[in-house]
TORDO-684573 format. One record per residue (C-alpha): residue number from 1; chain; x, y, z. Coordinates in steps of 0.001 Angstrom, whole numbers. Layout:
! residues N
i=NUM	ch=A	c1=X	c2=Y	c3=Z
...
! end
This chain:
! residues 313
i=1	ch=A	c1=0	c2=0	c3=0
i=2	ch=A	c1=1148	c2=3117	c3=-934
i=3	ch=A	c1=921	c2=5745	c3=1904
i=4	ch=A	c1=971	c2=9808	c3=1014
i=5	ch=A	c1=3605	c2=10900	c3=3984
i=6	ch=A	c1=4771	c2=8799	c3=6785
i=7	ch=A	c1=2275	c2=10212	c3=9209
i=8	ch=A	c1=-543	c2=8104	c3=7517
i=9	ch=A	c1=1346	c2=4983	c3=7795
i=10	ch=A	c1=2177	c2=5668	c3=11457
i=11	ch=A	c1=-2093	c2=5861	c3=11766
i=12	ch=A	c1=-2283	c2=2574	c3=10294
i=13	ch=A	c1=34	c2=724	c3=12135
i=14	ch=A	c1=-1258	c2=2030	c3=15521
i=15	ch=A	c1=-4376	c2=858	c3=14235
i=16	ch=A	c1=-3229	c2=-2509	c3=13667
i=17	ch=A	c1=-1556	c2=-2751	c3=16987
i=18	ch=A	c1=-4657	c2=-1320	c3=18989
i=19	ch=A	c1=-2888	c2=1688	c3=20515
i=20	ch=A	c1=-4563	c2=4966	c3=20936
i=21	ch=A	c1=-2702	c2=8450	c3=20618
i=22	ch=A	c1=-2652	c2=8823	c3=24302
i=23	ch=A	c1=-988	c2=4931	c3=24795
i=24	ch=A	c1=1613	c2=5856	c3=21647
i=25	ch=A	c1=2809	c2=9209	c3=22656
i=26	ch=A	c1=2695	c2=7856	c3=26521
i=27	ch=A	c1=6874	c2=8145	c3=27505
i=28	ch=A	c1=7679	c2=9602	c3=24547
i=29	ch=A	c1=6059	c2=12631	c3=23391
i=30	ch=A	c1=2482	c2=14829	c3=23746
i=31	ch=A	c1=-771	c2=13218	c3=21799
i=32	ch=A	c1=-577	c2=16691	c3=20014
i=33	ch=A	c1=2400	c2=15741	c3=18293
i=34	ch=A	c1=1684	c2=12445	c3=17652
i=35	ch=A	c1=-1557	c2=13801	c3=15861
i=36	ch=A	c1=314	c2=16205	c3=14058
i=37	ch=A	c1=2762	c2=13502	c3=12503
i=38	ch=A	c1=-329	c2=11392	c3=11602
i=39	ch=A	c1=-2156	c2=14354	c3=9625
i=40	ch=A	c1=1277	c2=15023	c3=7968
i=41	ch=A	c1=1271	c2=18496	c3=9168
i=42	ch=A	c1=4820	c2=18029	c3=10845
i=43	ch=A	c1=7697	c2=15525	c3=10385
i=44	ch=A	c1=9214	c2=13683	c3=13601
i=45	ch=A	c1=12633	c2=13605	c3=14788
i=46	ch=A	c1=14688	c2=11029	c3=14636
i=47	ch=A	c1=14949	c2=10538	c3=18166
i=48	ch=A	c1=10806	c2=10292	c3=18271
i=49	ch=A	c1=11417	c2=7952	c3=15251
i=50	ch=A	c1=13670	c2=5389	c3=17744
i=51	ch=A	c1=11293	c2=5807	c3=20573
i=52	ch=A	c1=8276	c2=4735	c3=18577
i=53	ch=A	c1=10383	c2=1940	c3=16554
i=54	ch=A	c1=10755	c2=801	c3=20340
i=55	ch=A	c1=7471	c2=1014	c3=20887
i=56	ch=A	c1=6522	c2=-1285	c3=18095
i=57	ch=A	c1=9359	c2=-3191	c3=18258
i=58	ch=A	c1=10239	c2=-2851	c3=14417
i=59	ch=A	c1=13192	c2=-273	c3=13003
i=60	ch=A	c1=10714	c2=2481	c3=11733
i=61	ch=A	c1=14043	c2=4550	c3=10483
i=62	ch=A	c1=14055	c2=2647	c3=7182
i=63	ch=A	c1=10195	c2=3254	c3=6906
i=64	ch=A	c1=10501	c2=7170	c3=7110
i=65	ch=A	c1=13281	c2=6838	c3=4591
i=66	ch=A	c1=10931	c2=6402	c3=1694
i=67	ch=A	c1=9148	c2=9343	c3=2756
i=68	ch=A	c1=11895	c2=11706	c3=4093
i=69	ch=A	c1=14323	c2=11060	c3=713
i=70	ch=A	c1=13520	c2=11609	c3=-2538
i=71	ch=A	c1=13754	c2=7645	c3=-4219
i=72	ch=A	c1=13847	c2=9034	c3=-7576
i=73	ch=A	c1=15700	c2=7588	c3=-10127
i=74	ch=A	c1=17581	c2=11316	c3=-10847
i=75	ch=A	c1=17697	c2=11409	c3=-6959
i=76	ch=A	c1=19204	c2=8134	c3=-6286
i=77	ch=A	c1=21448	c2=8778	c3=-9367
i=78	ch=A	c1=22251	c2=12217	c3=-7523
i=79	ch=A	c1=22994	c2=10998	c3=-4275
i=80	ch=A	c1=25335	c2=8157	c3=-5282
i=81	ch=A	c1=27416	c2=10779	c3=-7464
i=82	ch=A	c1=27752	c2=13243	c3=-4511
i=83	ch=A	c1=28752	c2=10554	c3=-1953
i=84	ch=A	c1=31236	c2=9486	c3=-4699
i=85	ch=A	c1=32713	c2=12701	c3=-4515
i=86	ch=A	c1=32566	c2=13362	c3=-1167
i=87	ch=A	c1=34382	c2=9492	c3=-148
i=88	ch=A	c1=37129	c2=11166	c3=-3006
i=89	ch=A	c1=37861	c2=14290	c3=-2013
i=90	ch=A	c1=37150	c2=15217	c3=-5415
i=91	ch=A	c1=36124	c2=18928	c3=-4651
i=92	ch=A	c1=35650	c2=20296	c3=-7980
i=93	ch=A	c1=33410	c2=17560	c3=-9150
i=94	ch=A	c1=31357	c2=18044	c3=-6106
i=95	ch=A	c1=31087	c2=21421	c3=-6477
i=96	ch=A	c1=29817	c2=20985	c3=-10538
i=97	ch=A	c1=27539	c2=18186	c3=-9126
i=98	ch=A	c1=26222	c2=20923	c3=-6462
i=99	ch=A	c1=25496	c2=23559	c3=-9047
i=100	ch=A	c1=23695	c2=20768	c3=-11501
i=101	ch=A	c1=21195	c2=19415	c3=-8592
i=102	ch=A	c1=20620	c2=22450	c3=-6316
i=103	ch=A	c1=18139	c2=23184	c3=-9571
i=104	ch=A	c1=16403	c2=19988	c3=-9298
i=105	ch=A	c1=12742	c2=19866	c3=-7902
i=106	ch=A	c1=14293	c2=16456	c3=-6116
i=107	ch=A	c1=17118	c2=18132	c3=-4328
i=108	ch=A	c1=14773	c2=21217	c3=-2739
i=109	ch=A	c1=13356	c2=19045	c3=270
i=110	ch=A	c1=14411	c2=16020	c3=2978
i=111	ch=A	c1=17344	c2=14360	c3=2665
i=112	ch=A	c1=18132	c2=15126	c3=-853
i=113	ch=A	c1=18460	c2=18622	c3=-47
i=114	ch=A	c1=20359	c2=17807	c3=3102
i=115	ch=A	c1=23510	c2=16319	c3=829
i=116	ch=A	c1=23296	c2=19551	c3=-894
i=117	ch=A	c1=23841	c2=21842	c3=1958
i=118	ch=A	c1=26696	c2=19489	c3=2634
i=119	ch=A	c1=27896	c2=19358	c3=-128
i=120	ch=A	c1=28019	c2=23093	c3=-174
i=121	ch=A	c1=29452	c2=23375	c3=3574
i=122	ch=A	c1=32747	c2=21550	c3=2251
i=123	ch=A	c1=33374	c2=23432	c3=-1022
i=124	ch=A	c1=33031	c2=26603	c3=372
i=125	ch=A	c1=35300	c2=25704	c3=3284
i=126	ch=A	c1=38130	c2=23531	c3=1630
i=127	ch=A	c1=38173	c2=25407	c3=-2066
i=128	ch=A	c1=37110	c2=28816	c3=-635
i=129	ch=A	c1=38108	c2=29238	c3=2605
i=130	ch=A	c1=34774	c2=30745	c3=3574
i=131	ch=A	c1=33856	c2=28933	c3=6713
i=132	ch=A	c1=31010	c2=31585	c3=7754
i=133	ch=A	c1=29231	c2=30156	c3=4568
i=134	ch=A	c1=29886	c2=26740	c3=5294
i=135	ch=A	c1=29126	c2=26992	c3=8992
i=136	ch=A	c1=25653	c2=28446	c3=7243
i=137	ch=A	c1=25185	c2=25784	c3=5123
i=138	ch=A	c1=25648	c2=23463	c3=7503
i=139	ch=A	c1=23044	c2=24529	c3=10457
i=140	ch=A	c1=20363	c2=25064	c3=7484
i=141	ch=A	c1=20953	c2=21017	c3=7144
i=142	ch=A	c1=20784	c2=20040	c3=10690
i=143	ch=A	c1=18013	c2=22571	c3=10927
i=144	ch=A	c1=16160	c2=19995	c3=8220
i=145	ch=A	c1=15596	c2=17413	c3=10760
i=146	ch=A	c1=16278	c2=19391	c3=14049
i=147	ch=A	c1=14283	c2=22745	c3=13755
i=148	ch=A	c1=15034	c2=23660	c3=17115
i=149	ch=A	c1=18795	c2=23018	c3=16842
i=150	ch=A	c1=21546	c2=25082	c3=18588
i=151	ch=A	c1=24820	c2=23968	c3=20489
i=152	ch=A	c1=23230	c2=23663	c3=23795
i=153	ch=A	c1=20837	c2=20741	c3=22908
i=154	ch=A	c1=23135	c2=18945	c3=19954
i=155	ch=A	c1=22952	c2=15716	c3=22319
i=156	ch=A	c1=19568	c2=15666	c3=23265
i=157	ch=A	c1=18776	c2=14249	c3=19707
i=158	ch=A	c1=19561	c2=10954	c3=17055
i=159	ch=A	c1=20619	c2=12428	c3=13463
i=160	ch=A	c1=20913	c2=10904	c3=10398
i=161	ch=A	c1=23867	c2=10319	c3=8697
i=162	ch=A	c1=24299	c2=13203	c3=6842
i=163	ch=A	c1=23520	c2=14920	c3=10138
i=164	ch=A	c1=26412	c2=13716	c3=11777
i=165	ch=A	c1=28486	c2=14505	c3=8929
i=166	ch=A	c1=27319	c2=18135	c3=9255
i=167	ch=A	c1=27956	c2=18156	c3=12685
i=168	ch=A	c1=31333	c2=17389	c3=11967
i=169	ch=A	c1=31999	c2=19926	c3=9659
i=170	ch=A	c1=30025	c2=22605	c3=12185
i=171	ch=A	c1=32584	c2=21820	c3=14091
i=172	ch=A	c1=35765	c2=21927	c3=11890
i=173	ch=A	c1=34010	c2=25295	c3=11061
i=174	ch=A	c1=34503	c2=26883	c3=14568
i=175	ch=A	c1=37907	c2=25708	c3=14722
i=176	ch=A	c1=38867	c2=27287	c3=11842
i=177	ch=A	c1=36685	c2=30858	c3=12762
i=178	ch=A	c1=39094	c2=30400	c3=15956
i=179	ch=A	c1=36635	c2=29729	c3=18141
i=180	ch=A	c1=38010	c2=26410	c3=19747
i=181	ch=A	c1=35385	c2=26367	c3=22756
i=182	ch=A	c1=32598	c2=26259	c3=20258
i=183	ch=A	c1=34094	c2=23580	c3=18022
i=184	ch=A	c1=35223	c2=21392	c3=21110
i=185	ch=A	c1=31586	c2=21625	c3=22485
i=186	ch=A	c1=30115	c2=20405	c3=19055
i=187	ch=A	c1=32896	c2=17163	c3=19094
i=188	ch=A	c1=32224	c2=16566	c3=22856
i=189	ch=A	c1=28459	c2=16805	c3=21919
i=190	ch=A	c1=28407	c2=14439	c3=19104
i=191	ch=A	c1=30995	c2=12114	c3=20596
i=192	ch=A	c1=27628	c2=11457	c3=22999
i=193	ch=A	c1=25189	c2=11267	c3=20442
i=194	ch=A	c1=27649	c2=8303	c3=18854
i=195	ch=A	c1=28469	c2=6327	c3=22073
i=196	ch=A	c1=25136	c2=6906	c3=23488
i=197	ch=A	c1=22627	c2=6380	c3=20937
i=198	ch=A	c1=25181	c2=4379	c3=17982
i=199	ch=A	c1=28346	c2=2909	c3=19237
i=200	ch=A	c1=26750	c2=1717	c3=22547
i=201	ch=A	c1=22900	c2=1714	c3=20973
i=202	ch=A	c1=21051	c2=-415	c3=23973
i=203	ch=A	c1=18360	c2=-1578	c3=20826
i=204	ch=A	c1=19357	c2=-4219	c3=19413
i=205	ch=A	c1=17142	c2=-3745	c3=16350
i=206	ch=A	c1=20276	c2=-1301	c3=15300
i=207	ch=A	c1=23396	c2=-2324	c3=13672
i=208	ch=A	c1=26288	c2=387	c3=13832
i=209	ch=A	c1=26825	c2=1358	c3=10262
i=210	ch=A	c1=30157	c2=1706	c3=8780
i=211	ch=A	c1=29731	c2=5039	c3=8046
i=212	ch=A	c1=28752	c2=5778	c3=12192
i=213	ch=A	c1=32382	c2=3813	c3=12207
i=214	ch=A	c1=34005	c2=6279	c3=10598
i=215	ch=A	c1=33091	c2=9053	c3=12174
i=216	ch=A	c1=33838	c2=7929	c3=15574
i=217	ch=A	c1=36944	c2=7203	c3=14526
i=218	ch=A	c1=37193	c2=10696	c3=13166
i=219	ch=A	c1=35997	c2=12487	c3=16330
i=220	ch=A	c1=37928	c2=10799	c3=18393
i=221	ch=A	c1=40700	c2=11596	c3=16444
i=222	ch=A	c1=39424	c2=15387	c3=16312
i=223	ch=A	c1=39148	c2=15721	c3=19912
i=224	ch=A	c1=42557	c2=13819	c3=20422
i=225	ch=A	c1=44315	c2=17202	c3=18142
i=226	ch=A	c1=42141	c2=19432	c3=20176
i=227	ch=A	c1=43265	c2=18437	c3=23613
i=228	ch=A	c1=46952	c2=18162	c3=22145
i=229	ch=A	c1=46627	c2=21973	c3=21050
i=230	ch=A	c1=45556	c2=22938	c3=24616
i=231	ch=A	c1=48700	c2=21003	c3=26158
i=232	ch=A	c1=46597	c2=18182	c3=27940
i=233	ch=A	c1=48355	c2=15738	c3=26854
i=234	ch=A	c1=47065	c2=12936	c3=29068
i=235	ch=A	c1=43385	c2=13624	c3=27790
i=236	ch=A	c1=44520	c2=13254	c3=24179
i=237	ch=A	c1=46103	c2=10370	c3=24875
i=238	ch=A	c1=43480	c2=8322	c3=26401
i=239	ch=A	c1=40790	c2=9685	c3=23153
i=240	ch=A	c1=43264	c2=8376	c3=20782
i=241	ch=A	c1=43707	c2=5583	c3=22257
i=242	ch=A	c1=40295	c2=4709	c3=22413
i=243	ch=A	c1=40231	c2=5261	c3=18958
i=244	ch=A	c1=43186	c2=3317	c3=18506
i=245	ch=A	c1=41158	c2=257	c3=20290
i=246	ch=A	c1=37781	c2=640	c3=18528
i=247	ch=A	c1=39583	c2=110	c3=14826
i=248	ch=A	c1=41648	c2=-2631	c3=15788
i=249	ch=A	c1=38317	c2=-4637	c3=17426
i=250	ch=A	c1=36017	c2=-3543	c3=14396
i=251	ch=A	c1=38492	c2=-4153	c3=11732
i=252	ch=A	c1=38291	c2=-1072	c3=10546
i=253	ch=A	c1=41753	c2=353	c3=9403
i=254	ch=A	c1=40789	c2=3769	c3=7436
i=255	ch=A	c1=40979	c2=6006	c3=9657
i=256	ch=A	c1=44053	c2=3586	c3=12158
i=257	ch=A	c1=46787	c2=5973	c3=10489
i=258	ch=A	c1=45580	c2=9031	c3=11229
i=259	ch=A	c1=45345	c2=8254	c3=14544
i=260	ch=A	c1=48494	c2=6716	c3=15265
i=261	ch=A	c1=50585	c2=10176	c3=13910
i=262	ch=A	c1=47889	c2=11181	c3=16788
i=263	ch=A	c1=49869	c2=9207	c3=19019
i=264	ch=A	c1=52825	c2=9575	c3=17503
i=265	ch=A	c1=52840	c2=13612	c3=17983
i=266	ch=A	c1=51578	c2=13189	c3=22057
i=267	ch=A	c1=53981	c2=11072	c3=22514
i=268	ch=A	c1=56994	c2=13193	c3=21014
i=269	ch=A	c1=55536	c2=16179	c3=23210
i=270	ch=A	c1=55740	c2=13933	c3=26223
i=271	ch=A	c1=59624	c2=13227	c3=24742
i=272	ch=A	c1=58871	c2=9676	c3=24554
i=273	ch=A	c1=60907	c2=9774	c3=21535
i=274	ch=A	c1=61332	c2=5898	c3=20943
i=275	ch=A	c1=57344	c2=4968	c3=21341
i=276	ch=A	c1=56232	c2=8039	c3=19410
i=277	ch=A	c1=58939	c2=6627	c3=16494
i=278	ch=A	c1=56839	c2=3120	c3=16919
i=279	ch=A	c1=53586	c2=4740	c3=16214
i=280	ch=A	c1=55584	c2=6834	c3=13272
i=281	ch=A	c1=56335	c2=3488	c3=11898
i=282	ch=A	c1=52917	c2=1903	c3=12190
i=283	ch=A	c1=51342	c2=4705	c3=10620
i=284	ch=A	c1=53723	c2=4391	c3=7808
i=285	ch=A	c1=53514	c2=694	c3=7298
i=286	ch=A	c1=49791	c2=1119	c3=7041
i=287	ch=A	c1=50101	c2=3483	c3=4222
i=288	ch=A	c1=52399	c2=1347	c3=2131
i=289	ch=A	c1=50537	c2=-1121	c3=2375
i=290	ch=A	c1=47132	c2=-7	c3=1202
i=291	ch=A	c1=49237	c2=2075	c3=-1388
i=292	ch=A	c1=48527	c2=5571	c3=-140
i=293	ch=A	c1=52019	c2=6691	c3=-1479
i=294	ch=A	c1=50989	c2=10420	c3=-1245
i=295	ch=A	c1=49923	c2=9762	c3=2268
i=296	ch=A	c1=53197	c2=8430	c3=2886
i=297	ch=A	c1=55441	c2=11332	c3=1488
i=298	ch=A	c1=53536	c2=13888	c3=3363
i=299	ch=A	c1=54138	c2=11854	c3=6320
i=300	ch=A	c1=57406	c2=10977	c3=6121
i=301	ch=A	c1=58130	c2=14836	c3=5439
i=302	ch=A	c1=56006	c2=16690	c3=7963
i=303	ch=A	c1=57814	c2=14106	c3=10660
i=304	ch=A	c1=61291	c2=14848	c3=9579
i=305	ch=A	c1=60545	c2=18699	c3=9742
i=306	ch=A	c1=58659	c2=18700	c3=12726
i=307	ch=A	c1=59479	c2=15595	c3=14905
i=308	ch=A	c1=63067	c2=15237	c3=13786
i=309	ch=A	c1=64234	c2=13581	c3=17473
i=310	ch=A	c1=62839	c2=10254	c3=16568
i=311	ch=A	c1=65416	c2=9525	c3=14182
i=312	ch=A	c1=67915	c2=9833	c3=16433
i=313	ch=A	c1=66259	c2=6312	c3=17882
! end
């Protein structure tokens, strides 16, 4: 059956499992809201999304997809080319893909327009160097599926992917507008959202994706440079690390080099010259192995310039 918005296929299924709107919004949200979902007048969040896939016991999140994203063929074809330029790094592509589907009626609402906002937030900060725009872009596409968003309540809510990516780049903004408190509260604040409602999900009808993964690898690693900057070196030393752990027990190796020259560096300002050479080493043998030979250069030369005591080991 084919259902106009998600709110009418909410109404069914509490139909079907004999719930009223008082018993479905009991614990979770007011019968107001749960009415307003149903008529279509106003989407839910994802964290209401999780409480009522609880409630039913069935993952709803897959569910609102259909509804929230635009499963055009020209969307799907869209999407796919973006996140093909974003995994790249291919900037220039992304921005030509950017101008080409910001003008498609698919790519003005939901998730589709989402990507393009994000899309946006990293060519105007990594080709332009205009972070006020990309901080911009970036709260108009966590504003998408958090209207009421601002830094004080980041963990109070579940985001899609795409959301979390934006809320990395907010902040990787902030740091950049040299305003470190604001850009450590956004990592601190999604580092929860991850562990809490991700990592460490206590519903077992959710799988950690690779991308979620990724990213916790990343913010780890983010907060790890952060604390380094600020000379608290034992902090940054016990995020990395914790990075360090989680990719070695879930296999996952993309983001292991990056933070092991995380290591690497606390360890050389500690002037524990002969372990920070180890993780040196480590990070390089990763690299030549998965033949990231421009990886490897920059490496090796950024260590001999700025960490030249480990070669005396």
């Amino acid at each position: 059956m084919n259902y106009e918005h998600f709110g009418a296929f909410l109404h069914d299924l509490r139909i079907q499992h004999n719930f009223s709107r008082e018993q479905l919004a009991e614990n979770i949200c007011t019968t107001k809201q749960i009415y307003r979902i149903e008529k279509g007048v106003s989407e839910p969040s994802l964290y209401l999304i999780t409480q009522l896939s609880i409630k039913f016991n069935m993952d709803l999140h897959e569910y609102y997809k259909m509804h929230f994203t635009n499963k055009t063929l020209i969307g799907l074809e869209g999407v796919k080319y973006i996140n093909s330029a974003i995994e790249s790094g291919d900037l220039l592509s992304l921005k030509t893909l950017m101008e080409k589907y910001e003008k498609v009626d698919d790519f003005k609402k939901g998730r589709n327009l989402q990507y393009i906002y994000y899309g946006k937030a990293l060519c105007s900060a990594l080709l332009d160097s205009n972070y006020n725009a990309s901080l911009d872009y970036c709260i108009k596409g966590i504003k998408l599926e958090f209207p009421k968003f601002n830094l004080d309540n980041i963990s109070k809510n579940m985001y899609s992917n795409v959301g979390i990516a934006l809320l990395n780049c907010i902040s990787q903004n902030y740091f950049a507008l040299d305003e470190p408190s604001n850009g450590a509260k956004v990592l601190f604040e999604l580092l929860t959202v991850l562990e809490t409602h991700i990592i460490n999900s206590p519903y077992p009808m959710f799988q950690v994706s690779d991308f979620s993964k990724k990213i916790y690898q990343a913010v780890l690693c983010n907060i790890s440079s952060h604390l380094l900057n600020n000379g608290e070196n034992i902090k940054a030393l016990s995020y990395v690390e914790k990075g360090i752990q989680y990719s070695i027990k879930e296999y996952n190796i993309r983001f292991l080099p990056d933070l092991f020259i995380m290591k690497c560096k606390i360890l050389y300002n500690e002037q524990n010259y002969i372990e920070s050479k180890d993780y040196y080493e480590r990070a390089s043998y990763l690299y030549r192995i998965t033949n990231k030979d421009k990886k490897l250069i920059e490496l090796e030369e950024s260590v001999r310039i700025d960490f030249p005591e480990i070669f005396n080991y």
